[in-house]
N, CA, C and O atoms as CSV, one atom per row, in Angstrom:
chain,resi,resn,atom,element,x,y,z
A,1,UNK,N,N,39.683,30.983,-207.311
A,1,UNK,CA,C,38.337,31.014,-206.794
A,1,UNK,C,C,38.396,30.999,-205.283
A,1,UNK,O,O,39.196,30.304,-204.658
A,2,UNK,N,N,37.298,31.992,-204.604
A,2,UNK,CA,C,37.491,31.508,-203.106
A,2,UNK,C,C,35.981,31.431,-202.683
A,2,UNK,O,O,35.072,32.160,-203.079
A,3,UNK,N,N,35.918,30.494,-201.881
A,3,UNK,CA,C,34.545,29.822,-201.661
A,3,UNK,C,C,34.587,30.015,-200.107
A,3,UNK,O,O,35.676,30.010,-199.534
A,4,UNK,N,N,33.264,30.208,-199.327
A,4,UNK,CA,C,33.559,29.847,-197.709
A,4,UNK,C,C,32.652,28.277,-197.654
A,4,UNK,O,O,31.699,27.968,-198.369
A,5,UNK,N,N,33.282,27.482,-196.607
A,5,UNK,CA,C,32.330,26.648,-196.002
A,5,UNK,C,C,31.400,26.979,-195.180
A,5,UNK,O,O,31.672,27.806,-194.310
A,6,UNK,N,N,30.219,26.472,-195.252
A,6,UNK,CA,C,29.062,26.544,-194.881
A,6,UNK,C,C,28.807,25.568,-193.712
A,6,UNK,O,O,29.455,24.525,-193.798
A,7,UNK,N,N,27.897,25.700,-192.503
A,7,UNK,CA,C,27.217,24.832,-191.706
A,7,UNK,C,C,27.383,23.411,-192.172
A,7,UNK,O,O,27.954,22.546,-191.508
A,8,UNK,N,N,26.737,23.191,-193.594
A,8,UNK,CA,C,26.848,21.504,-193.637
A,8,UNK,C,C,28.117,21.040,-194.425
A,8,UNK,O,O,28.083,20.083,-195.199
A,9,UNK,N,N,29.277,21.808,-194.169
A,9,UNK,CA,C,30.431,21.614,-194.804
A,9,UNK,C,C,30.325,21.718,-196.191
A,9,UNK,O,O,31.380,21.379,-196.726
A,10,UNK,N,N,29.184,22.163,-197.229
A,10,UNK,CA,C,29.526,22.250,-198.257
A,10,UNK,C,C,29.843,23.383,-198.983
A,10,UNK,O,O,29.636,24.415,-198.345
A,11,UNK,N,N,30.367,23.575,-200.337
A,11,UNK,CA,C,30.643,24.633,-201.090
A,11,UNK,C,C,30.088,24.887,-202.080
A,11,UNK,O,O,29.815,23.984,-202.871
A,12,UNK,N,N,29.751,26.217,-202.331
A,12,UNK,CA,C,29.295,26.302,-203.595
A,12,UNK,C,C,30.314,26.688,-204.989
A,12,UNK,O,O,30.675,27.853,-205.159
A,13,UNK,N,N,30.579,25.974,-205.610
A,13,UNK,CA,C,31.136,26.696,-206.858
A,13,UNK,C,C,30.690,27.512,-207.898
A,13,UNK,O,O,29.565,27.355,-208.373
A,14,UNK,N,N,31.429,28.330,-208.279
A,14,UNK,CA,C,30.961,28.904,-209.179
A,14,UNK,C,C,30.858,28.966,-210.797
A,14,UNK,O,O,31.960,28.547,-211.149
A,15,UNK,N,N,30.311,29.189,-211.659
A,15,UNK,CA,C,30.159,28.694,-212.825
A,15,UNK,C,C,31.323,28.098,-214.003
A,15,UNK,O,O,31.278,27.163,-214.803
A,16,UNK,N,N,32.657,29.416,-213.586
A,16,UNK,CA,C,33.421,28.319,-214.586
A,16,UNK,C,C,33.750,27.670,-213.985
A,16,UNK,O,O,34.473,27.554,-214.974
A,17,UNK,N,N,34.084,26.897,-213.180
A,17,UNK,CA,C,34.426,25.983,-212.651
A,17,UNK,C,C,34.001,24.234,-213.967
A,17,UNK,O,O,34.798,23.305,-214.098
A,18,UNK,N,N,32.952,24.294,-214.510
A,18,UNK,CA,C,32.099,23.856,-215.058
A,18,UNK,C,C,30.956,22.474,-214.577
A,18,UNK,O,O,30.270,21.733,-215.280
A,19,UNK,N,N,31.102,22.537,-213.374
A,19,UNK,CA,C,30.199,21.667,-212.994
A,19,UNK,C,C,28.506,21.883,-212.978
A,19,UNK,O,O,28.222,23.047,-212.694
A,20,UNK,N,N,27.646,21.250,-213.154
A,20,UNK,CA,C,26.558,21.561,-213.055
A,20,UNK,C,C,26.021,20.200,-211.738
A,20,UNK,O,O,26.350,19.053,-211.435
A,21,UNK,N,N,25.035,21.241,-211.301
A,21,UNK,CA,C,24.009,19.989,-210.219
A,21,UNK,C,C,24.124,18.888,-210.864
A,21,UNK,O,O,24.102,18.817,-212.093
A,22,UNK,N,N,24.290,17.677,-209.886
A,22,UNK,CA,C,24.348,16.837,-210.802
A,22,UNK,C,C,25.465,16.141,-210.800
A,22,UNK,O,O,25.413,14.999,-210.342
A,23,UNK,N,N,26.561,16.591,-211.240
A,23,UNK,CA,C,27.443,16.131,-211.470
A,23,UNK,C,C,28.617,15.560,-211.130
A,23,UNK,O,O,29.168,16.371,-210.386
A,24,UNK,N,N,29.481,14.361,-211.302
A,24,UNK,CA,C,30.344,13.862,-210.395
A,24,UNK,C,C,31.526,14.491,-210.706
A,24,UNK,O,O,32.001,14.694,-211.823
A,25,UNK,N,N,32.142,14.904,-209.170
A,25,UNK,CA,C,33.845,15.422,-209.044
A,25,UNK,C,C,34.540,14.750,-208.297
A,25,UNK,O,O,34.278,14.330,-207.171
A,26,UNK,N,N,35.667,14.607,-209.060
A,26,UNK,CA,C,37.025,14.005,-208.275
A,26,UNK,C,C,37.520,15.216,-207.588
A,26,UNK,O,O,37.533,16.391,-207.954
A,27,UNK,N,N,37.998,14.536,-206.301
A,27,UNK,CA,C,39.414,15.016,-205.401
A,27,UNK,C,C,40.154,14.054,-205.565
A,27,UNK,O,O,39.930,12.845,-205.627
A,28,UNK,N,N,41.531,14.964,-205.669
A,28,UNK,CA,C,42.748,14.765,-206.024
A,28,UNK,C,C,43.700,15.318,-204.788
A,28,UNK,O,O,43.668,16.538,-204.628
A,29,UNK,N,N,44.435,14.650,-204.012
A,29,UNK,CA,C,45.594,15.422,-202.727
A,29,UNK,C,C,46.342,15.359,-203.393
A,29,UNK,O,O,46.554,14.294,-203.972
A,30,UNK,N,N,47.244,16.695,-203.671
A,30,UNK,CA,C,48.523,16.639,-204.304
A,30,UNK,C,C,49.220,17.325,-203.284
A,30,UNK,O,O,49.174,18.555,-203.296
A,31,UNK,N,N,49.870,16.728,-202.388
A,31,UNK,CA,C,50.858,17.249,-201.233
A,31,UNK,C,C,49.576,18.370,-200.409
A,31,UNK,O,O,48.354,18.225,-200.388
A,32,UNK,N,N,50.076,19.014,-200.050
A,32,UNK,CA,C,48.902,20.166,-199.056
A,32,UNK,C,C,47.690,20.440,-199.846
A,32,UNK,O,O,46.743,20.960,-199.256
A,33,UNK,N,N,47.574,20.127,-201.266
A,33,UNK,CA,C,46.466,20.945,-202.002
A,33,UNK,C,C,45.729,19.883,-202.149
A,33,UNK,O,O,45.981,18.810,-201.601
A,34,UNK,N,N,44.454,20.160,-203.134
A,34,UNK,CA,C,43.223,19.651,-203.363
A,34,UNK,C,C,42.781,19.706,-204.442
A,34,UNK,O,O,41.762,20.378,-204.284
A,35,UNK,N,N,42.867,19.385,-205.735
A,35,UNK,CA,C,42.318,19.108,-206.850
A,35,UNK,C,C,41.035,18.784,-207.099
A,35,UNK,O,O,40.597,17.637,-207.005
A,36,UNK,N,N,40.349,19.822,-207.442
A,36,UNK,CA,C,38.972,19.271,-207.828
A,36,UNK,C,C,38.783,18.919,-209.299
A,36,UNK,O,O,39.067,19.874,-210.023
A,37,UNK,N,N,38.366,17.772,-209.986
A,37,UNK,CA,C,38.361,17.874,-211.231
A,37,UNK,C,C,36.720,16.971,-211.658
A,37,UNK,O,O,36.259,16.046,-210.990
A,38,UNK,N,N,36.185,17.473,-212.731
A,38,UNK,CA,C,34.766,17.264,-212.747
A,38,UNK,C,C,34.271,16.026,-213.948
A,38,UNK,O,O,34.648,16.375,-215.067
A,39,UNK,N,N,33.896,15.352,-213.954
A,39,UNK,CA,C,33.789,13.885,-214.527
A,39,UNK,C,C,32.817,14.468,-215.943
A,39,UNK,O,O,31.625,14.500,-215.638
A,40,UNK,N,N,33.032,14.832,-217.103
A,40,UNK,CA,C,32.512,15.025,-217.843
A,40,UNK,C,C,32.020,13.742,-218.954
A,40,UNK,O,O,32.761,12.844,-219.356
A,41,UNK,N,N,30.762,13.912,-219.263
A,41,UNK,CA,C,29.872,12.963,-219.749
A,41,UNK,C,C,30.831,13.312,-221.822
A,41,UNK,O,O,31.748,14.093,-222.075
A,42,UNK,N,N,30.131,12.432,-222.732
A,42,UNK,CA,C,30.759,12.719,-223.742
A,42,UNK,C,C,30.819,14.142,-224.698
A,42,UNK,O,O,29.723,14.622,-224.986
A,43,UNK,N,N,31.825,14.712,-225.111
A,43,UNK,CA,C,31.667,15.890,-225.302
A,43,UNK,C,C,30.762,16.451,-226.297
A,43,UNK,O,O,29.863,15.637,-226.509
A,44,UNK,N,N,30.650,17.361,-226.897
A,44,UNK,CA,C,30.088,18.061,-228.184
A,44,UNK,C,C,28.369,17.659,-228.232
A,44,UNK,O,O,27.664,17.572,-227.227
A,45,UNK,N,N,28.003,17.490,-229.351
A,45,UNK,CA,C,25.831,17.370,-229.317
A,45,UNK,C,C,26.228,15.911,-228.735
A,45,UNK,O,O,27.162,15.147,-228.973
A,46,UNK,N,N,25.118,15.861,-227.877
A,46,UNK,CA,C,24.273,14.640,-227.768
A,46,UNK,C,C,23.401,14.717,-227.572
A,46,UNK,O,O,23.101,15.806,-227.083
A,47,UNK,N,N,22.572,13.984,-227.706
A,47,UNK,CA,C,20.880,13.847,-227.241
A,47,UNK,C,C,20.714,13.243,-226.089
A,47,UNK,O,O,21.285,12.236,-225.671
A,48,UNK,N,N,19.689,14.072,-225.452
A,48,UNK,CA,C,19.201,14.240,-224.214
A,48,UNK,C,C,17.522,14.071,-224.402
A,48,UNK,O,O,16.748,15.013,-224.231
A,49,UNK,N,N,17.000,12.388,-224.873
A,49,UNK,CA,C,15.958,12.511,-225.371
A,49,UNK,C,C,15.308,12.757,-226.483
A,49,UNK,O,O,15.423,11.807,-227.257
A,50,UNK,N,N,14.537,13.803,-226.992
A,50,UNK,CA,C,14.195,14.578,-227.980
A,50,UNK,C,C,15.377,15.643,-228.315
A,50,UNK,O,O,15.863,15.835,-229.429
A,51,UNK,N,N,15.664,16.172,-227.323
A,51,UNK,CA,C,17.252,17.394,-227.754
A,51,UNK,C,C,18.330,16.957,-228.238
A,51,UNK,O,O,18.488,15.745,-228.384
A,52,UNK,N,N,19.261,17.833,-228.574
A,52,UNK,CA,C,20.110,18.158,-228.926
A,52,UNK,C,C,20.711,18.359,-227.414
A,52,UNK,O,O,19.850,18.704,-226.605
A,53,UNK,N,N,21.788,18.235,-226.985
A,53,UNK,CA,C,22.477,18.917,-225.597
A,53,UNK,C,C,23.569,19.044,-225.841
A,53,UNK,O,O,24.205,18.007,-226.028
A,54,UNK,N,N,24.330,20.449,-225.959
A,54,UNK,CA,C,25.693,20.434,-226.239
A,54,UNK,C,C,26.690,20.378,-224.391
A,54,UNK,O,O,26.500,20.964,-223.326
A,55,UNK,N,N,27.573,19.496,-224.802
A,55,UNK,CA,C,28.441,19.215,-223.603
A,55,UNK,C,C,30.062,19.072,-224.050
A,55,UNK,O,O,30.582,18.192,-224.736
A,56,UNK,N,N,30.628,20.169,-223.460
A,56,UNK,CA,C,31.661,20.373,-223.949
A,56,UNK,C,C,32.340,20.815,-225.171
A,56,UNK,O,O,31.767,21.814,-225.607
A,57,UNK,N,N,33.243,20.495,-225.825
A,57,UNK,CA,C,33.766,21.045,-227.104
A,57,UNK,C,C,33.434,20.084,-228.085
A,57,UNK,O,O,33.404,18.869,-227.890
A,58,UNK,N,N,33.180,20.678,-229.169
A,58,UNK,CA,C,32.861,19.866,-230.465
A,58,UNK,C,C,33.714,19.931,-231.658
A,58,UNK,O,O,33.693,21.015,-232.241
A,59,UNK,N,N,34.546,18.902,-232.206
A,59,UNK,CA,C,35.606,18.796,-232.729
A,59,UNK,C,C,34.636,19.308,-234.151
A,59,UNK,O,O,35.249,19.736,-235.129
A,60,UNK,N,N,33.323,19.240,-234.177
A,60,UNK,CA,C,32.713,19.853,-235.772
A,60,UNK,C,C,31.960,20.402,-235.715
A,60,UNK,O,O,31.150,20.285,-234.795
A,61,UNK,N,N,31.835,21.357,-236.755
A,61,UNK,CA,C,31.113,22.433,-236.552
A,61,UNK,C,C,29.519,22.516,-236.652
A,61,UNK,O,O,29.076,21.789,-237.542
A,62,UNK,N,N,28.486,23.292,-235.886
A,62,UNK,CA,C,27.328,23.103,-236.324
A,62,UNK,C,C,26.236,22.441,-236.902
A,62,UNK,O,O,25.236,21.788,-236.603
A,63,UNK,N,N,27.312,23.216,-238.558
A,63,UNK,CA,C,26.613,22.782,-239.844
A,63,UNK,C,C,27.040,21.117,-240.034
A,63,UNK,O,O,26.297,20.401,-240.705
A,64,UNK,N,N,28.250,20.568,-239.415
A,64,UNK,CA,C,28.317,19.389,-239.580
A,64,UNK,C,C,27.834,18.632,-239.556
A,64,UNK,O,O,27.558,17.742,-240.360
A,65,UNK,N,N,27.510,18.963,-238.040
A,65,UNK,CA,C,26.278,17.669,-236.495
A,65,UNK,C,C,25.018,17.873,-237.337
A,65,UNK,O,O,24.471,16.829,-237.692
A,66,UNK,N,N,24.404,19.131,-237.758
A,66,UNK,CA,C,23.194,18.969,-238.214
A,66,UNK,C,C,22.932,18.315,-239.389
A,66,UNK,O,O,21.797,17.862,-239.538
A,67,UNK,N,N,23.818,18.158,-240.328
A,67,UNK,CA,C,24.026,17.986,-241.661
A,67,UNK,C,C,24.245,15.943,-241.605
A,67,UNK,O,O,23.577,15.079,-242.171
A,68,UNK,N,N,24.985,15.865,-241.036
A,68,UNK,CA,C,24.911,14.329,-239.848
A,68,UNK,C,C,23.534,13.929,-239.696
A,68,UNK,O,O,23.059,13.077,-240.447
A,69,UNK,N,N,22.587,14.691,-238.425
A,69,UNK,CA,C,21.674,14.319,-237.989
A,69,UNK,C,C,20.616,14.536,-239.711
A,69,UNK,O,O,20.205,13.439,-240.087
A,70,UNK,N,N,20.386,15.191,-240.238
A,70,UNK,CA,C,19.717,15.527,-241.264
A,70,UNK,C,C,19.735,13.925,-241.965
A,70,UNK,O,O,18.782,13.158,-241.832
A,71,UNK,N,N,20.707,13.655,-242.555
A,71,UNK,CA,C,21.319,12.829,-243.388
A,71,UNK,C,C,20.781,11.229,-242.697
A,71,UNK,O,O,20.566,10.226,-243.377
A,72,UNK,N,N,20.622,11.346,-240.932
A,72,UNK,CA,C,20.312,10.088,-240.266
A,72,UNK,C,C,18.860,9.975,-240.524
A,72,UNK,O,O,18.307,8.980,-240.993
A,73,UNK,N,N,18.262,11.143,-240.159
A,73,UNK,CA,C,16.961,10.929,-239.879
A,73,UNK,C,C,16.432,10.738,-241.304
A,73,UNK,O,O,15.373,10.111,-241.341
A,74,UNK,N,N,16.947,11.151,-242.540
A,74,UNK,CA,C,16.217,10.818,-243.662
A,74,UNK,C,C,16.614,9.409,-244.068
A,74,UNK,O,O,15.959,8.719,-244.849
A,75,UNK,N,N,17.615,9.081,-243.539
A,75,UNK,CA,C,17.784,7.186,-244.155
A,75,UNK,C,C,16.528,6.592,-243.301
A,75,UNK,O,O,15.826,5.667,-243.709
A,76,UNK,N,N,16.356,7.225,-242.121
A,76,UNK,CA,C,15.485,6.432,-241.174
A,76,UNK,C,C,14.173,6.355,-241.778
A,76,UNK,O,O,13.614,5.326,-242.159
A,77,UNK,N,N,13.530,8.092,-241.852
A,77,UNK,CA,C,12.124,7.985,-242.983
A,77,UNK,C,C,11.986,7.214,-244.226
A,77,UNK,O,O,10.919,6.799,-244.676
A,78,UNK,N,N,13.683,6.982,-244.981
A,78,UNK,CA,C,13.314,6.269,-246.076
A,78,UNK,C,C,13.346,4.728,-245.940
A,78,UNK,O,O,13.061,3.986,-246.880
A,79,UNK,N,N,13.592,4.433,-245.114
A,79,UNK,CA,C,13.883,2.945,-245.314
A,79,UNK,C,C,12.931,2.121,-245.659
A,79,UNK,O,O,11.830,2.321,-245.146
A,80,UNK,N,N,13.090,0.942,-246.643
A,80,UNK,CA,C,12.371,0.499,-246.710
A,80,UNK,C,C,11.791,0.731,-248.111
A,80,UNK,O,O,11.127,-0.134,-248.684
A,81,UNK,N,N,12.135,2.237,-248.774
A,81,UNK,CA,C,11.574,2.917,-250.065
A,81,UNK,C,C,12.287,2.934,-250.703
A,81,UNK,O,O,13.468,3.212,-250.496
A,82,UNK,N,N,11.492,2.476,-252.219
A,82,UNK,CA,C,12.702,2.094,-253.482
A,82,UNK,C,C,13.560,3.503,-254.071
A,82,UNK,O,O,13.024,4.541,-254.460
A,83,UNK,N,N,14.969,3.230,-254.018
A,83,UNK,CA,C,16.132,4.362,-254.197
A,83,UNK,C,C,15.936,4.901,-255.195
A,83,UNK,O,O,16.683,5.808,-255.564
């Protein structure tokens, strides 16, 4: 990747990189160089509120997480109601 510095010393990266606004990055000095590496929150669905937010890789598939969430939210509606 090659980036220029700007007036207020900062850079912009570009998308794979994978950072989004927002987000915290490490520097790393490894002898002359510079390691940037980006602090990722927990991977695969999480909820973000009401959503769903996928972040990063998800060790299961889709049909899993939904089949999961399906399975949560109906113990939740039933509780309480004879089995």
């Amino acid at each position: 990747m090659h980036a220029i510095v700007d007036a207020d010393r900062k850079i912009a990266l570009t998308p794979e990189i994978g950072a989004e606004p927002g987000d915290e990055v490490f520097l790393e000095r490894r002898g002359d160089e510079w390691v940037l590496r980006v602090a990722k929150l927990p991977m695969g669905l999480v909820r973000d509120g009401e959503r769903l937010v996928h972040r990063g890789v998800s060790t299961k598939s889709a049909e899993e997480v939904l089949e999961e969430l399906r399975n949560e939210r109906f113990d939740q509606l039933s509780e309480g109601l004879p089995k």
